[in-house]
NUVEX-309859 format. One record per atom (N, C-alpha, C): x, y, z. Coordinates in steps of 0.05 Angstrom, whole numbers, padded with zeros to 5 digits, always signed. Last residue first. Layout:
XYZ/...
END
This chain:
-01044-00105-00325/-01069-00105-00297/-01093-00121-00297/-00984-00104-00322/-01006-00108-00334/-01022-00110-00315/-00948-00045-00306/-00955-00065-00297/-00979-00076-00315/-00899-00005-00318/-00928-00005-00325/-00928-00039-00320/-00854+00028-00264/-00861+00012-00296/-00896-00004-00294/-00826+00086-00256/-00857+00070-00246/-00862+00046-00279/-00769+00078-00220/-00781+00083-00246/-00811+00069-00242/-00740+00123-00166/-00747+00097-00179/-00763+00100-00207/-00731+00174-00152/-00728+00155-00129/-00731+00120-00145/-00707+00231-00174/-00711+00209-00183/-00710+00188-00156/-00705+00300-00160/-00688+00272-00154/-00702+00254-00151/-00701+00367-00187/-00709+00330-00183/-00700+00317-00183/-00685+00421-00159/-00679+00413-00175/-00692+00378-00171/-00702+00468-00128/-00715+00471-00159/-00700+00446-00174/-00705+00444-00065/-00691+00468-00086/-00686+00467-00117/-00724+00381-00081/-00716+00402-00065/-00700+00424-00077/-00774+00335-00109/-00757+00368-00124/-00752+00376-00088/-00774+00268-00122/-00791+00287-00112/-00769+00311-00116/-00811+00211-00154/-00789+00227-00144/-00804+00250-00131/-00811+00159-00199/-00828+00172-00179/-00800+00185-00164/-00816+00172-00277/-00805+00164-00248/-00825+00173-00233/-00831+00147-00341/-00844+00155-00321/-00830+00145-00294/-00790+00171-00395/-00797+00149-00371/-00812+00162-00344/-00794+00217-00427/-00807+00197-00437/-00807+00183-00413/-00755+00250-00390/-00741+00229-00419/-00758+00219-00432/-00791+00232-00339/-00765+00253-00347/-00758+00233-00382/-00843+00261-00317/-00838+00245-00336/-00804+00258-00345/-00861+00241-00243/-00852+00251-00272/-00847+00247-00289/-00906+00230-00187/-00902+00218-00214/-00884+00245-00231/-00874+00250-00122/-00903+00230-00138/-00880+00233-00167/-00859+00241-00053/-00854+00241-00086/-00880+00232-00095/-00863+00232+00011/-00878+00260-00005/-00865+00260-00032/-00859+00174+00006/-00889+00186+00013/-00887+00224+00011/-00798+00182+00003/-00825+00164-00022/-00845+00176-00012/-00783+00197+00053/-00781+00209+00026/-00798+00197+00002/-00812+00159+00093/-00818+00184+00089/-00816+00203+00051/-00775+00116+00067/-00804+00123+00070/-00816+00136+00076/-00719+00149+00089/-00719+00138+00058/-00765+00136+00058/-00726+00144+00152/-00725+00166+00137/-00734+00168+00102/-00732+00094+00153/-00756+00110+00162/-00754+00129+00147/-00682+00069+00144/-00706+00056+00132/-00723+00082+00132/-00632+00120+00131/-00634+00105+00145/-00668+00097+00132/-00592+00139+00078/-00609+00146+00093/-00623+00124+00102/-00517+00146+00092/-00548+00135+00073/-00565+00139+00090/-00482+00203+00071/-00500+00184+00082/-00520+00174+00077/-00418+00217+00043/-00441+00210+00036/-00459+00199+00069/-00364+00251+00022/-00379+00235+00047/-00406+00235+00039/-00344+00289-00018/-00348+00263-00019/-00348+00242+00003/-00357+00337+00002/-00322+00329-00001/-00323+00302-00005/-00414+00320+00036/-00400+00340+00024/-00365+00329+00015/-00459+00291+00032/-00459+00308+00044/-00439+00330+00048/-00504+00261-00009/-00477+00277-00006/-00475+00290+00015/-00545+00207+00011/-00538+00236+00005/-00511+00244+00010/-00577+00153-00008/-00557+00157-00007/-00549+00192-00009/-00614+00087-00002/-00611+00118-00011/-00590+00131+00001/-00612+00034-00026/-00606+00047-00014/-00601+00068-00022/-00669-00011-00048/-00656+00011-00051/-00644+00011-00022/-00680-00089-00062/-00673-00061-00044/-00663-00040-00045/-00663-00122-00096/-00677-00095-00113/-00688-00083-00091/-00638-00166-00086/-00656-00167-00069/-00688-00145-00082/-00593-00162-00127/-00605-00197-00110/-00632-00198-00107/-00588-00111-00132/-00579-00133-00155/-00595-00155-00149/-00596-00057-00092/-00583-00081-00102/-00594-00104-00113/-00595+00001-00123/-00606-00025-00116/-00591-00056-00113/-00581+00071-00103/-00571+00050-00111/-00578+00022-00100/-00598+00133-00112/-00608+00110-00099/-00599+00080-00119/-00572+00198-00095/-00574+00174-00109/-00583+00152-00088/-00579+00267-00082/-00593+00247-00073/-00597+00221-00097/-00526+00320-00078/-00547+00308-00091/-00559+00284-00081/-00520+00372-00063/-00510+00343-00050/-00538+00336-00054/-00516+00410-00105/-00489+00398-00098/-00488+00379-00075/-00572+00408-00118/-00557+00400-00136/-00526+00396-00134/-00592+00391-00047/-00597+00406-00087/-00582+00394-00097/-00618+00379+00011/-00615+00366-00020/-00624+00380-00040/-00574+00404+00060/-00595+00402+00050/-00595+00391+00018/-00556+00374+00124/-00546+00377+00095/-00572+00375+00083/-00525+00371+00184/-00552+00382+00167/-00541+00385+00141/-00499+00337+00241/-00495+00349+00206/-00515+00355+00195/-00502+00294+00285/-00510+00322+00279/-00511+00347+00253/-00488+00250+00266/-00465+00267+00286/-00483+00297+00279/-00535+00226+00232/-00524+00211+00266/-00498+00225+00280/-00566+00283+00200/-00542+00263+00201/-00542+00252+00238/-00615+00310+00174/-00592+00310+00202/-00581+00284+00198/-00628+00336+00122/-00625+00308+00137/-00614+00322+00157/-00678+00376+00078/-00660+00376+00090/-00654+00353+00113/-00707+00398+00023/-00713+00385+00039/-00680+00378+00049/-00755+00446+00000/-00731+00447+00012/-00732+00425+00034/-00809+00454-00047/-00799+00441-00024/-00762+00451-00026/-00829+00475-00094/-00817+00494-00086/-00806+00478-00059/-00859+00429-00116/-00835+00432-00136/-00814+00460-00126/-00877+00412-00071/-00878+00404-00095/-00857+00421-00107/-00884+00458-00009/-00884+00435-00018/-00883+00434-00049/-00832+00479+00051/-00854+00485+00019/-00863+00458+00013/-00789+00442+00080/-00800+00469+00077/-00803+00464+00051/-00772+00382+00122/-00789+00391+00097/-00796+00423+00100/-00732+00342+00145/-00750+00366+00157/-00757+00374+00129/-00708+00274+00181/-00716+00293+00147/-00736+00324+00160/-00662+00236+00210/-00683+00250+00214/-00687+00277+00184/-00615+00208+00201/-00629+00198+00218/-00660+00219+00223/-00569+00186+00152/-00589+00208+00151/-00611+00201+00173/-00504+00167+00171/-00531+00168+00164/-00551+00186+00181/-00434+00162+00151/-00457+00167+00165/-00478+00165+00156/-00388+00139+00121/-00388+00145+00140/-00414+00152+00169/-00413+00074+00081/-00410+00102+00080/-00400+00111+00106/-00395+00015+00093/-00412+00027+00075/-00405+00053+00069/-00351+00009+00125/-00358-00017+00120/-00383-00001+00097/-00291+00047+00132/-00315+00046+00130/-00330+00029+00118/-00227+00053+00174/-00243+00031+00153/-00279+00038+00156/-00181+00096+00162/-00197+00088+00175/-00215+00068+00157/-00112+00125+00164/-00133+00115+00154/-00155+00097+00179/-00095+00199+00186/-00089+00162+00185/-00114+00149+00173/-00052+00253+00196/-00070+00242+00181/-00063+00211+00184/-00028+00323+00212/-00032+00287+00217/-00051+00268+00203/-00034+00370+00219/-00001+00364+00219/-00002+00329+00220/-00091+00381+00211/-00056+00392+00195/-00040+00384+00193/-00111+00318+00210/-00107+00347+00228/-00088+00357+00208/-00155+00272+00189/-00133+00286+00178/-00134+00306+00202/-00176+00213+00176/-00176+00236+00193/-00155+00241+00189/-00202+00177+00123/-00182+00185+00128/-00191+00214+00149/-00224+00133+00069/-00231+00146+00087/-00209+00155+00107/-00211+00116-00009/-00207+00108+00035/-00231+00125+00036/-00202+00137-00056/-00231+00127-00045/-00224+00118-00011/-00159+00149-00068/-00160+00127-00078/-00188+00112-00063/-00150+00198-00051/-00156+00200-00071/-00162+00167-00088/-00186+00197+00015/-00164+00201-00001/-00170+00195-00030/-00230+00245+00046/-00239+00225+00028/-00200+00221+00015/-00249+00260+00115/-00234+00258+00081/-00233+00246+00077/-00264+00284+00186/-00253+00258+00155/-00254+00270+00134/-00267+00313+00231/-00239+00316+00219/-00230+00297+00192/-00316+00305+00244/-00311+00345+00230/-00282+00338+00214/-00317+00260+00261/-00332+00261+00236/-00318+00290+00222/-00288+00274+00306/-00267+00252+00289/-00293+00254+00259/-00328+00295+00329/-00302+00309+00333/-00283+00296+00306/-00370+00252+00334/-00373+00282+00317/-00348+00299+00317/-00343+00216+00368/-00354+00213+00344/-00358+00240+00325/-00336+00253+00419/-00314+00244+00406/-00324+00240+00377/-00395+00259+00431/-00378+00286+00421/-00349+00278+00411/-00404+00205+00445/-00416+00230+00431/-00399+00245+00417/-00368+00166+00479/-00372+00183+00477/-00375+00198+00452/-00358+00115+00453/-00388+00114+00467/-00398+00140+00473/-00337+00060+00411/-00332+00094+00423/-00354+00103+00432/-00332-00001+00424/-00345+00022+00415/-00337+00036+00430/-00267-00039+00404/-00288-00032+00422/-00306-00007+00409/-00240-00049+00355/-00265-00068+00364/-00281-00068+00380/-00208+00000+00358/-00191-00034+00359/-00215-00051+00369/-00258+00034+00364/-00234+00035+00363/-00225+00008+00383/-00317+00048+00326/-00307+00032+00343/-00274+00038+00343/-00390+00076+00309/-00356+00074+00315/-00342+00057+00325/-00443+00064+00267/-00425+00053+00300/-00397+00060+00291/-00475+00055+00222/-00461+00080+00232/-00442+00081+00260/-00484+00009+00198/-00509+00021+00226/-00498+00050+00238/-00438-00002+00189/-00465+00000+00168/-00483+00013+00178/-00385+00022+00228/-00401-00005+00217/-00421+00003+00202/-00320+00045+00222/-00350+00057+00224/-00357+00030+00207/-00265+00044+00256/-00276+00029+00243/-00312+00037+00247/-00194+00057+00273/-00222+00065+00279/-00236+00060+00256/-00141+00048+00278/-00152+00023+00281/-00186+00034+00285/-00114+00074+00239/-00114+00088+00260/-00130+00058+00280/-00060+00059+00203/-00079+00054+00199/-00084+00048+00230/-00021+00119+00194/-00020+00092+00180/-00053+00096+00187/+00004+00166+00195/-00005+00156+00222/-00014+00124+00207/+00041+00218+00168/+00031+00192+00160/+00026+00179+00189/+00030+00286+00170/+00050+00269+00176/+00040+00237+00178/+00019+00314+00106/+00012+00317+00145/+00028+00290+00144/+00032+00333+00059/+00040+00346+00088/+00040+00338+00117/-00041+00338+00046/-00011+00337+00036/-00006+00347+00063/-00098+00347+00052/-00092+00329+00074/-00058+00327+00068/-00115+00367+00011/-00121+00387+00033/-00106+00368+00057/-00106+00340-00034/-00096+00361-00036/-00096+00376+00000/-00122+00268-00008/-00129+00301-00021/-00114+00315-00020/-00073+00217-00004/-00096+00228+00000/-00107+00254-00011/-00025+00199-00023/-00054+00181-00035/-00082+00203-00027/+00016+00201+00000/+00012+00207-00033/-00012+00199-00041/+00005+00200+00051/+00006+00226+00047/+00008+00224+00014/+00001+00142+00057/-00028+00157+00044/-00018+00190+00048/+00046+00100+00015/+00040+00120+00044/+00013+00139+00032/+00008+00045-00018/+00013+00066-00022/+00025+00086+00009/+00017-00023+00000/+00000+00000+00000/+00018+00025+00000/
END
């Protein structure tokens, strides 16, 4: 493996190589360090303010003068609660994140939903910024379906819904024989 001071972002050069920190975010969003959980709060959101993305896709806490890798089993975080201003095509819709993070959905943290293959379970998925992503947890994601309805983008009929003037596609409504 690469040292990750050549591997990581432009914003993380410099810092002094810590390898591989033994801190490990599970699917469910859980911290852990060397297999135990981190339990204190404000550590989690301390070590969230400080990740990055390296250039070979890791994950990585960086200080100025330090940086080490970390292992993320899906994404770093998730979308645990949705707030809604306006509705239909003037809505503004915005997550809190499991470290407290608010990120609202336009066009620079955009909203993908990726299926899997086996099951054709979505996971939804928001930017949240510098290429951290969270997925959005069951409740939250059903919420977001129950305020989308029908568009036609391309000729294909989706179901979706518009925050800040722009649409985000949640699935394709295919025509069922009846």
């Amino acid at each position: 493996m690469a040292p990750v001071s050549q591997t990581v972002d432009t914003s993380c050069r410099g810092a002094a190589d810590c390898g591989d920190l033994g801190i490990c975010i599970d699917r469910q969003g859980r911290w852990f360090y060397h297999g135990s959980p981190i339990a204190r709060r404000e550590m989690v959101c301390l070590f969230a303010g400080m990740m990055c993305r390296a250039e070979d896709g890791g994950y990585l806490l960086a200080t100025p003068d330090e940086v080490g890798r970390i292992e993320v089993e899906d994404v770093p975080f998730l979308a645990v609660e949705m707030f809604v201003c306006g509705c239909g095509r003037e809505a503004t819709i915005s997550f809190r994140t499991n470290v407290d993070a608010i990120v609202t959905l336009d066009a620079d943290h955009p909203l993908r939903v990726v299926e899997n293959p086996e099951t054709g379970e979505p996971s939804p998925y928001v930017l949240v910024g510098d290429g951290l992503e969270a997925r959005l947890t069951r409740s939250v994601y059903y919420d977001l379906v129950a305020r989308g309805w029908e568009e036609d983008l391309g000729g294909e009929r989706v179901h979706g819904l518009w925050s800040r003037g722009t649409f985000f596609p949640l699935g394709r409504l295919d025509d069922h024989p009846g």
